[in-house]
N, CA, C and O of each residue as an XYZ file, in Angstrom:
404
protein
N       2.382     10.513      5.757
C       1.283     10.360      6.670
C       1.823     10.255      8.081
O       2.851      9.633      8.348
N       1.176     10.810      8.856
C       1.924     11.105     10.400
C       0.640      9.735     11.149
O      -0.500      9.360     10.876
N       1.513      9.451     11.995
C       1.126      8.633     12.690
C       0.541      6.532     12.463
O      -0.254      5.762     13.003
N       1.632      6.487     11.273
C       1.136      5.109     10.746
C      -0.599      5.533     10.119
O      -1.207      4.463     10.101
N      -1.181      6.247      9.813
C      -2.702      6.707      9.423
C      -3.015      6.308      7.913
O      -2.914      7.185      7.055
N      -3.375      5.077      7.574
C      -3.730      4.555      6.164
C      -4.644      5.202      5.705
O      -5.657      4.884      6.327
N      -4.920      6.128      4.767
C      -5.927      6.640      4.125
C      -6.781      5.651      3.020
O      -5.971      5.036      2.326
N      -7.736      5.437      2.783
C      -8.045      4.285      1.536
C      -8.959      5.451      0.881
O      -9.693      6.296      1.392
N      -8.707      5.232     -0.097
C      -9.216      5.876     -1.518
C     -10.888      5.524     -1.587
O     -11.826      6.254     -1.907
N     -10.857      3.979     -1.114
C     -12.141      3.112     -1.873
C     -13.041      3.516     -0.939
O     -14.209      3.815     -1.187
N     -12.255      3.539      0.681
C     -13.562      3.992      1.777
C     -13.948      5.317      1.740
O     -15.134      5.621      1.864
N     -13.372      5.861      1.636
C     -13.736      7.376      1.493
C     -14.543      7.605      0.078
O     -15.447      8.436      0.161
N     -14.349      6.985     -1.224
C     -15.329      6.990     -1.938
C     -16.570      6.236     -1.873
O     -17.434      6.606     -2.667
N     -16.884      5.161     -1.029
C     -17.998      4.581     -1.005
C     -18.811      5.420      0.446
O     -20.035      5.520      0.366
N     -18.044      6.053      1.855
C     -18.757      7.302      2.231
C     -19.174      8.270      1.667
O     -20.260      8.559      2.170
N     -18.851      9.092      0.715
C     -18.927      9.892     -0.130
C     -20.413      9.307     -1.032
O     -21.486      9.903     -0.941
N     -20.292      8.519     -1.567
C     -21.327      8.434     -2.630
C     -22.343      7.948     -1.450
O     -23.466      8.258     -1.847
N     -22.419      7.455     -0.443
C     -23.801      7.240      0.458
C     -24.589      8.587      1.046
O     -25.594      8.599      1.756
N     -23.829      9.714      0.534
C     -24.704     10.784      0.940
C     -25.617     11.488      0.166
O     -25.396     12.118     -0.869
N     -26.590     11.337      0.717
C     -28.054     11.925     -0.058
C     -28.003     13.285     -0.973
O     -28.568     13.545     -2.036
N     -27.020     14.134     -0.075
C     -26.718     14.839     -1.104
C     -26.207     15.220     -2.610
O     -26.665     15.965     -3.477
N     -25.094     14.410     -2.537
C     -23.980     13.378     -3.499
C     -24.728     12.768     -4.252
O     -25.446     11.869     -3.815
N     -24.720     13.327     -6.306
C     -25.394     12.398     -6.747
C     -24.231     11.267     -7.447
O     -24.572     10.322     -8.158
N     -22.410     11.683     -6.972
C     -21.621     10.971     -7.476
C     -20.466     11.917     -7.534
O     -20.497     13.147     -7.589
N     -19.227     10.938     -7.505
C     -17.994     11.816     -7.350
C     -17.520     12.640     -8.791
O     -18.077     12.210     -9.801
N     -16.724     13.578     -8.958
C     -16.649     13.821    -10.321
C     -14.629     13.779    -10.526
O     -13.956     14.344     -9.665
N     -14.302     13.442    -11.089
C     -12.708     13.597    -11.361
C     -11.743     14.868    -11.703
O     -10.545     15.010    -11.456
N     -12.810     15.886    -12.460
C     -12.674     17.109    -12.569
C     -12.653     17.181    -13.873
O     -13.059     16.209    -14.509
N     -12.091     18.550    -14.675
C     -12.420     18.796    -16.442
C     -11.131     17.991    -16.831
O     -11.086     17.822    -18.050
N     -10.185     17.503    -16.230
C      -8.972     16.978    -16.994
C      -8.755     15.498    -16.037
O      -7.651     14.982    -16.206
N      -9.396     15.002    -15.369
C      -9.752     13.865    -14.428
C      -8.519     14.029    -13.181
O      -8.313     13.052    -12.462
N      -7.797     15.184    -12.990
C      -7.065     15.329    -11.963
C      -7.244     15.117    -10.952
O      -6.291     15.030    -10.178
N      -8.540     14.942    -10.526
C      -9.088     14.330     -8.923
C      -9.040     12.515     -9.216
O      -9.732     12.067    -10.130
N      -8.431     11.849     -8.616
C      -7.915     11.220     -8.563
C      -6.812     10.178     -7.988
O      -5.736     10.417     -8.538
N      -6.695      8.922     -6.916
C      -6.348      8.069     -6.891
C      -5.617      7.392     -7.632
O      -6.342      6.481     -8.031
N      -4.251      7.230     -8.226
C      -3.985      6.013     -8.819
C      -3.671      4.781     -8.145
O      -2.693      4.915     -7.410
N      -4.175      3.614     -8.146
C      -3.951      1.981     -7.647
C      -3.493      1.092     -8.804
O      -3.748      1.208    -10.003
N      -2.941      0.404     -8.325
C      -2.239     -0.828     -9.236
C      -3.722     -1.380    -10.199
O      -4.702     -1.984     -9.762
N      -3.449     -0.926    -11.607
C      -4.245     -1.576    -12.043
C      -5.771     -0.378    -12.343
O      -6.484     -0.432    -13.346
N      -5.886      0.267    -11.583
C      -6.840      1.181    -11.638
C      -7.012      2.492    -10.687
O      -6.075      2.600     -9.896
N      -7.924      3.435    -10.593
C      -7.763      4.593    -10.209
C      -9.356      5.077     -9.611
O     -10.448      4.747    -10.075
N      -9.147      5.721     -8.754
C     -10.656      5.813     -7.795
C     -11.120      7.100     -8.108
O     -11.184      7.758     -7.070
N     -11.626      8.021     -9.521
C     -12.071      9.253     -9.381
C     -12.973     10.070     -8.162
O     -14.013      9.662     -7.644
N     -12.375     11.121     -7.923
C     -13.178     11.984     -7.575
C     -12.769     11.709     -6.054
O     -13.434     11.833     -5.025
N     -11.184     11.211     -6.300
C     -10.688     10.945     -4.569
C      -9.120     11.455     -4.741
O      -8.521     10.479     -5.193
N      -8.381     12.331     -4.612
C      -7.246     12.372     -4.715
C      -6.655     12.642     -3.191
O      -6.958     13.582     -2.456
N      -5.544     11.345     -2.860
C      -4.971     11.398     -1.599
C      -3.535     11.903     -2.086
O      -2.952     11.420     -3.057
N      -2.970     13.087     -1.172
C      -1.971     13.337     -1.539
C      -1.013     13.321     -0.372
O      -1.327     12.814      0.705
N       0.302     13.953     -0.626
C       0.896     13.584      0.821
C       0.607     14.768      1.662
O       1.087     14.690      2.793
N      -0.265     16.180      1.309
C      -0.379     17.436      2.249
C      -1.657     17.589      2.618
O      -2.071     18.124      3.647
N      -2.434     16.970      1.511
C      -4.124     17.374      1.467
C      -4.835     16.085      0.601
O      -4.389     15.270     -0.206
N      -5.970     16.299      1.106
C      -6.894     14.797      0.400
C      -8.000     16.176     -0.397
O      -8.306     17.293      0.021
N      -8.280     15.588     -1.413
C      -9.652     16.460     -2.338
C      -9.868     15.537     -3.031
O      -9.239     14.697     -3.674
N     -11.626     16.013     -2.645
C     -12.615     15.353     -2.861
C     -13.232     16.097     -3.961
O     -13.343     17.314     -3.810
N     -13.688     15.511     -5.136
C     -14.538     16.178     -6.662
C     -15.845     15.137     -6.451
O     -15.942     13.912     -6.517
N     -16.868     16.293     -6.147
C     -18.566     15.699     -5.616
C     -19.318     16.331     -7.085
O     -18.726     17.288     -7.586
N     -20.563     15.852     -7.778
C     -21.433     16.059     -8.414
C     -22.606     16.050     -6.942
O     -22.947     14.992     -6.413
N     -23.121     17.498     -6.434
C     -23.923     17.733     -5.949
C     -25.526     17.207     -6.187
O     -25.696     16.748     -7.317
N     -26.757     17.196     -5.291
C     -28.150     17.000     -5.715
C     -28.486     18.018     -5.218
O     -28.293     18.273     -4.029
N     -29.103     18.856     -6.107
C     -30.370     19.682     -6.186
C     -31.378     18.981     -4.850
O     -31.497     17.761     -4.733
N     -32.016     19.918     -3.956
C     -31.639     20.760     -3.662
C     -31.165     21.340     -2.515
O     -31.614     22.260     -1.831
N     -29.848     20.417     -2.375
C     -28.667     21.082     -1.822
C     -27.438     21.943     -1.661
O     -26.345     21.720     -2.180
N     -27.599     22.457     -1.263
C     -26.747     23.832     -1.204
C     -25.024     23.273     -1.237
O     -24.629     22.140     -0.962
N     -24.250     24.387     -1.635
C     -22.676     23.837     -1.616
C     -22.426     23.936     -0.283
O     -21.659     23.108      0.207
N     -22.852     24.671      0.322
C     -22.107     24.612      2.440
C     -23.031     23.118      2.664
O     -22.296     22.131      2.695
N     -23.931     22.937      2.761
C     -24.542     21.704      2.556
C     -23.653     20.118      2.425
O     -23.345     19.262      3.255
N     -23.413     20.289      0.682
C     -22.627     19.382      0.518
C     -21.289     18.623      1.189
O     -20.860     17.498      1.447
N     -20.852     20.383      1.313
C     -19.484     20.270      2.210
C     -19.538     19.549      3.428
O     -18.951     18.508      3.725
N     -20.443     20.350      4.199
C     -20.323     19.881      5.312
C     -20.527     18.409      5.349
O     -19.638     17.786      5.931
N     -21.878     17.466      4.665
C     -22.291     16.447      4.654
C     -20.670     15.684      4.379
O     -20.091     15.166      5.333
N     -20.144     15.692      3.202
C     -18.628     15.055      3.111
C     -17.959     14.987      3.696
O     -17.126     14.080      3.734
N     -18.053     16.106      4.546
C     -16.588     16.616      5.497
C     -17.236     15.339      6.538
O     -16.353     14.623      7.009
N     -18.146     15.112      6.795
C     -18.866     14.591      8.190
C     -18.802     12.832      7.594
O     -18.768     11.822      8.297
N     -18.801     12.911      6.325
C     -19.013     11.132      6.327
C     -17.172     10.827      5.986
O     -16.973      9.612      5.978
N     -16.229     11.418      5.793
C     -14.666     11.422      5.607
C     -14.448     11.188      7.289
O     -13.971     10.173      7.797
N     -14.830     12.151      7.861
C     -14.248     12.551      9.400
C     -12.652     12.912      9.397
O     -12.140     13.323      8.356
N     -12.058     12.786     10.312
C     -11.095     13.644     10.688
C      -9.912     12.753     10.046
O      -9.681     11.551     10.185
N      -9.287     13.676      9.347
C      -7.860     13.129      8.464
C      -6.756     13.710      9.251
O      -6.843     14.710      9.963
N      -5.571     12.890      9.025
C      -4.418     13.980      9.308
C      -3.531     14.671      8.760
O      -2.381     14.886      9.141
N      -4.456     15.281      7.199
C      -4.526     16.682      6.969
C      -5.400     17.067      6.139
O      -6.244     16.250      5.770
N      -5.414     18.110      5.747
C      -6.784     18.705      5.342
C      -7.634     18.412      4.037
O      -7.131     18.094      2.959
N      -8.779     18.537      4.241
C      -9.872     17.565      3.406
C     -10.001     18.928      2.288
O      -9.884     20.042      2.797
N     -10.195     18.857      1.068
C     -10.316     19.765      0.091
C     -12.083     19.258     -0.634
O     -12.080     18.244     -1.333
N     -13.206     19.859     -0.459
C     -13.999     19.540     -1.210
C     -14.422     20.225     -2.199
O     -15.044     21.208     -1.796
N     -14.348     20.126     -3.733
C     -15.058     20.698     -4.409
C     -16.263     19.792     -5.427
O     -16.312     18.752     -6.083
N     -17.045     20.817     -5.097
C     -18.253     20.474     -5.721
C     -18.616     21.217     -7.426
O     -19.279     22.243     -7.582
N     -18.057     20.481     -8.436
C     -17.985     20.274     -9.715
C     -19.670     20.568    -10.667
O     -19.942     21.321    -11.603
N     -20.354     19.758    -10.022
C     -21.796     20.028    -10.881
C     -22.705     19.848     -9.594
O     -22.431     19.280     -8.537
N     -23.927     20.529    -10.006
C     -25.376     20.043     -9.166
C     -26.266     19.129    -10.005
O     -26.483     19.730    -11.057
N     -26.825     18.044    -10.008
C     -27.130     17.138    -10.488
C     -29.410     17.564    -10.601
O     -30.119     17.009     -9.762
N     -29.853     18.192    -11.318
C     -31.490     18.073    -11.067
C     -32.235     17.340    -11.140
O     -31.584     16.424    -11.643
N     -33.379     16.910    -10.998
C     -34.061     15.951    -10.978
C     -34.471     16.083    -12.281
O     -34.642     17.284    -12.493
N     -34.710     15.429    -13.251
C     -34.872     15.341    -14.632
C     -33.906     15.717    -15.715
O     -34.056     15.483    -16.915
N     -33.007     16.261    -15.209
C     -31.461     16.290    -16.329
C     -31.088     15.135    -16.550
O     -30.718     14.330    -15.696
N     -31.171     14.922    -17.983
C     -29.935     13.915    -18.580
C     -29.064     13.584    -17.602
O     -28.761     14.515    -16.856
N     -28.403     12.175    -17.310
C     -27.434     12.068    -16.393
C     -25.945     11.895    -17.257
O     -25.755     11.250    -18.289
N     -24.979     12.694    -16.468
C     -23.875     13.269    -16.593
C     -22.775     12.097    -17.097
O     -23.297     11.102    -17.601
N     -21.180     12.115    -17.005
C     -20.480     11.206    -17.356
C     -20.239     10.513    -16.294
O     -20.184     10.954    -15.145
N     -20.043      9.063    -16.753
C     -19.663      8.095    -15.803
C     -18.959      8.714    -14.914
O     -18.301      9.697    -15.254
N     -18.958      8.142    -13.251
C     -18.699      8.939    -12.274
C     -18.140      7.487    -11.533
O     -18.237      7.286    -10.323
N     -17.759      6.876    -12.151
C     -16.738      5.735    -11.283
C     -17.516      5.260    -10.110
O     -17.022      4.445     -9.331
C-alpha cells in the first residue's frame, strides 16, 4: 500500500451493502472474493496488494453500469484499482439467495 493508506475490509463492506442498489455482497462460486482476518473473513471484499474486488448481488431494477458506478462512488478513491463484479441480480419476489455475510 503506497502512502501509509489502511484499507478496511469491514468499511468498505458496510458502504457497499448501504446501497439501494446492493441487495448484498456475494463471495463468488468458490468464495474467492474475500478478506481473511484473524478469526474470520469479510465476503464479497477481497483486498489485495494490486487491486481491491468487490462481489455485489445486484437489485432489480438496476442495471450493472448502475451498480458499478453506485460502489465505485460509496468505496471512493483507493490507491489502486477497485474491481467490481456483480455475481447475481436479486428480484423482488425470488427466494432469497445464500447467506451473504
Amino acid at each position: 500500500m503506497s502512502g501509509g493508506v489502511e484499507i478496511d475490509a469491514d468499511s468498505i463492506a458496510a458502504a457497499v451493502r448501504a446501497i439501494p442498489a446492493v441487495a448484498g455482497l456475494d463471495g463468488g462460486r468458490f468464495g474467492e472474493i474475500a478478506t481473511y482476518l484473524p478469526g474470520r473473513r469479510v465476503r464479497g471484499v477481497r483486498i489485495g496488494p494490486d487491486e481491491v474486488t468487490i462481489g455485489v448481488i445486484g437489485r432489480y431494477p438496476a442495471t450493472i453500469t448502475e451498480i458499478d458506478a453506485a460502489v465505485r462512488a460509496a468505496v471512493g478513491l483507493l490507491d489502486r484499482p477497485v474491481h467490481v463484479t456483480v455475481l447475481d441480480i436479486a428480484v423482488p419476489g425470488d427466494a432469497p439467495g445464500p447467506p451473504t455475510d
